[in-house]
N, C-alpha and C positions, 0 to 999 in steps of 0.2 A: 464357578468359572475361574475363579483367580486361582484354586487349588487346582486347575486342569495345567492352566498356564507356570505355575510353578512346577508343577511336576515336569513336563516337558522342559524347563530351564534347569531342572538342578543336575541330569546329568552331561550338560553342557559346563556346569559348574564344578562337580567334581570330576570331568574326564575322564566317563566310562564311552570310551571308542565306541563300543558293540551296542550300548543303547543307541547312541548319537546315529549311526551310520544306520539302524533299521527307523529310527526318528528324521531324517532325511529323506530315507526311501518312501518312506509313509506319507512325508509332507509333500512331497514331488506327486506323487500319485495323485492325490485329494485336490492339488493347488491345478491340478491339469482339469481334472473331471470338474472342479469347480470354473475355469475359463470356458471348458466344452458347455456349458451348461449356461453359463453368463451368453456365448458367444449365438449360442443354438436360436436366441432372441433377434437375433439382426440377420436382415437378408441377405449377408454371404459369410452365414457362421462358421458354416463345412470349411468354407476355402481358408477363414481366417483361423479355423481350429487345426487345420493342418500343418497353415504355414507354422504355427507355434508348435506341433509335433512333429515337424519336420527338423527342428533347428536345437531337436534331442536327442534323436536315433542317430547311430552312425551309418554315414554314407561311405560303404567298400569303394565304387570307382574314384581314382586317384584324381581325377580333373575336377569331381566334385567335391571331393572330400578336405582339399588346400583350400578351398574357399570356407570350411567349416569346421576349424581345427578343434573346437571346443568340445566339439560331441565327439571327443577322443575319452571326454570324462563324464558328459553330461548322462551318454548314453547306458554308463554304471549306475545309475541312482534311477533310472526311470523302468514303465513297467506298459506292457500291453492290455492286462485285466489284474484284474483280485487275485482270481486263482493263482498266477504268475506272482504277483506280488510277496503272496502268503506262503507259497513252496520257498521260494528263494531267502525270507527273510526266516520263517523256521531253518532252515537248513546252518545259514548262515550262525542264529543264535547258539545251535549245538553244539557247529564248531568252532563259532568264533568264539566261547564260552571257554574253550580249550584252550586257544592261542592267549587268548586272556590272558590268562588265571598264569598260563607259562613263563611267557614272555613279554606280556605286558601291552600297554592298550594304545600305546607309539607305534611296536612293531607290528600289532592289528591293522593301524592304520595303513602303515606300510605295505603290506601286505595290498590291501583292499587297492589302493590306488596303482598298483606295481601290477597287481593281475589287471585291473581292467585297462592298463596302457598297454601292457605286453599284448593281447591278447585281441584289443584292437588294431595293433599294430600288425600282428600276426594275420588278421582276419584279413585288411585290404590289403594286405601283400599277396595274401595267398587268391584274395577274389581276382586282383588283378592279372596274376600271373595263368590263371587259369580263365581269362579273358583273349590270352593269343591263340585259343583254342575253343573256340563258342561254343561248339560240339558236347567240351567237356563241362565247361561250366554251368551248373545247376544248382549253385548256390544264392542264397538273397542279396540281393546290392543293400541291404542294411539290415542293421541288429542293433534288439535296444534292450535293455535289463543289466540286473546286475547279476546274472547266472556266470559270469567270466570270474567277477571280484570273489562269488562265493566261492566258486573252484579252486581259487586260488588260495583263499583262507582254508578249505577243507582238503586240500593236498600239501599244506604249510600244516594241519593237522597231524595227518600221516605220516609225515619227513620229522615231526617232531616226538609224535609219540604210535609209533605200528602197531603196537600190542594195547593199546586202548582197546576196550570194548564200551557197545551200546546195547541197551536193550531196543532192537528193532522190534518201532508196536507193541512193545510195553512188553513184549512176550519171550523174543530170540534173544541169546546174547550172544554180537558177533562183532569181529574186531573192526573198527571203523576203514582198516586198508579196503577190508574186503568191500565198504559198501560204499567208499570212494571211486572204487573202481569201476564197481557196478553201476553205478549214475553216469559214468562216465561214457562207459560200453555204449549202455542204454542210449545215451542222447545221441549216439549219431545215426539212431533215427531220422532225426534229420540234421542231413549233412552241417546245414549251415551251423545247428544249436554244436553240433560236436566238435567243429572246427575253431569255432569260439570258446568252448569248455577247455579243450584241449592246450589251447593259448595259455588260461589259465591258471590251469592244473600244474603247468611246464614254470608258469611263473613263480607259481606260491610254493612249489618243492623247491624250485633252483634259492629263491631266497634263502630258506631256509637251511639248506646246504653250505651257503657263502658264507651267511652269516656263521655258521661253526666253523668256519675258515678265516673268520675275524674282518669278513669285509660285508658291510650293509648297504646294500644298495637304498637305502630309503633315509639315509643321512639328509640327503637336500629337501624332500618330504619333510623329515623334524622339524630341521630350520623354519622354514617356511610354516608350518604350524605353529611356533613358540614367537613366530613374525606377526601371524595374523592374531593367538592370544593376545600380545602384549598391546593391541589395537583397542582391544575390548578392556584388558583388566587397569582399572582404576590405580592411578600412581600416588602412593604412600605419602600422605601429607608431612613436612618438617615438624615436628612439635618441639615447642621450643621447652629449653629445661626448667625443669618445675625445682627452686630451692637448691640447685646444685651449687650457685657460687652465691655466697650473701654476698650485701653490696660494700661490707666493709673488705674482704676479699676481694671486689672486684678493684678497689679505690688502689690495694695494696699492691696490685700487679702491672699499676701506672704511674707514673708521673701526678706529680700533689697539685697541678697548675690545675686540671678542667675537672670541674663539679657542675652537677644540673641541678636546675631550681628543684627543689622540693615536691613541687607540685608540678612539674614535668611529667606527660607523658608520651610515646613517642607513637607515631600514629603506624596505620598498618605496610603502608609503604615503606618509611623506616624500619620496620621488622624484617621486612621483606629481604630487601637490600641486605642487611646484617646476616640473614640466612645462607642469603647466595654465596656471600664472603667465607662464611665458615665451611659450604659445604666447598667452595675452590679452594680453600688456602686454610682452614683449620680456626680453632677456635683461638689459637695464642697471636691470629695474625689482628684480631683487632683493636684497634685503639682505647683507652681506657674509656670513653665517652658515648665508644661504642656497646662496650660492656656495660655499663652503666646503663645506658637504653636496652640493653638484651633485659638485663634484672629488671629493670622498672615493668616492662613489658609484661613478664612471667609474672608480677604480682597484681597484675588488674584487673580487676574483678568486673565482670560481663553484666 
């Protein structure tokens, strides 16, 4: 178990985006069927299994949708069944393996989080606008998956490399424009999956374009990621220096009036405080008695 839990942490540890982001979608998945299943037990589990899949899919109509701003992103990590889950996350590996390897596991994420806001944004703009027209509108008041994010990573493929090729089915080998395209075609099938694809595909090419125009839209994404790392990663203990100044040196870079008892030692709050001074104002700022208690300190043995 502890080698299961390690593995899912290490690469959150060394910042492989593309594992993280299909370790996200997987754990969304599981943590949902697992409250459906918790919930299935109490006599109004349905209604309370909704209200918690309700407040993950995005809702197109605009009056609903300002009361639930979150499922502008929620709705990218989530999933209807397995099969939806297992398409969208192969897909994802293949190309995001690309973007990878390219550009690196920042602009990955850029990418993932840029398609599925464009693309949601795109969707209730467009479900609205073709809501003054009932007649026309025949798409779903909501959509949940990350088939937007993956589009966006797999036309951020295309925009970067056209003449890549895949072995489609272990068997064809065909250039990945061709079968961007073709997924793409394909899903508007149904309207609603295409119009969301669509969104994304628009997003993860336009990135990719700007960015060789020397502008990233996913600058404030970085930030924000290097905000929420440095939350988690552990801050660098001071260590104090081992043997750098003897104490006859340190006697020599003071005034001959203050000497400590011999058998002085200076306790950890005194260290502490002498730390904080050096790292404000440097090592030459302190007192000779100060140094004297740095040295004593560095020789005592635990």
């Amino acid at each position: 178990m502890a080698s299961l839990i390690d593995d899912i942490k290490n690469p959150f540890r060394k910042g492989n985006t593309l594992v993280q982001l299909m370790l996200i979608n997987v754990g969304v998945f599981l943590s949902l069927i697992l409250l459906g299943f918790i919930f299935s037990f109490t006599p109004k589990g349905e209604i309370i299994n909704k209200a918690i899949t309700d407040n993950f899919e995005l809702i197109a109509p605009v009056r609903q949708f300002i009361w639930k701003p979150w499922t502008l992103i929620t709705y990218a990590f989530t999933h209807y069944g397995f099969l939806h889950l297992l398409f969208n996350m192969l897909t994802l590996f293949w190309f995001g393996t690309l973007v990878q390897e390219f550009i690196g596991s920042r602009k990955l994420l850029n990418i993932y989080i840029i398609g599925g806001l464009v693309s949601g944004l795109v969707y209730v703009a467009i479900y609205n606008l073709l809501a003054l027209s009932p007649q026309l509108n025949n798409i779903s008041p909501t959509i949940l998956g990350a088939s937007a994010a993956v589009y966006a990573v797999m036309f951020a493929a295309v925009a970067l490399l056209p003449e890549y090729e895949f072995y489609l089915f272990g068997i064809i080998l065909i250039k990945i424009r061709y079968i961007a395209w073709f997924f793409l075609i394909l899903s508007f099938i149904v309207p609603s999956s295409g119009i969301s694809h669509l969104g994304g595909a628009l997003a993860g090419y336009s990135y990719i374009y700007l960015l060789r125009k020397g502008v990233d839209l996913g600058s404030p994404i970085e930030s924000m990621a290097d905000w929420w790392g440095s939350l988690w990663r552990p801050k660098p203990q001071m260590k104090i220096p081992q043997r750098k100044y003897s104490e006859s040196t340190v006697a020599s870079k003071g005034s001959n009036n203050a000497s400590l008892d011999p058998n002085y030692f200076p306790d950890q709050d005194e260290v502490d405080a002498i730390l904080d001074k050096i790292g404000k104002s440097g090592y030459e700022s302190l007192t000779k008695e100060e140094k004297q208690k740095l040295y004593r300190a560095s020789q005592k043995k635990d």
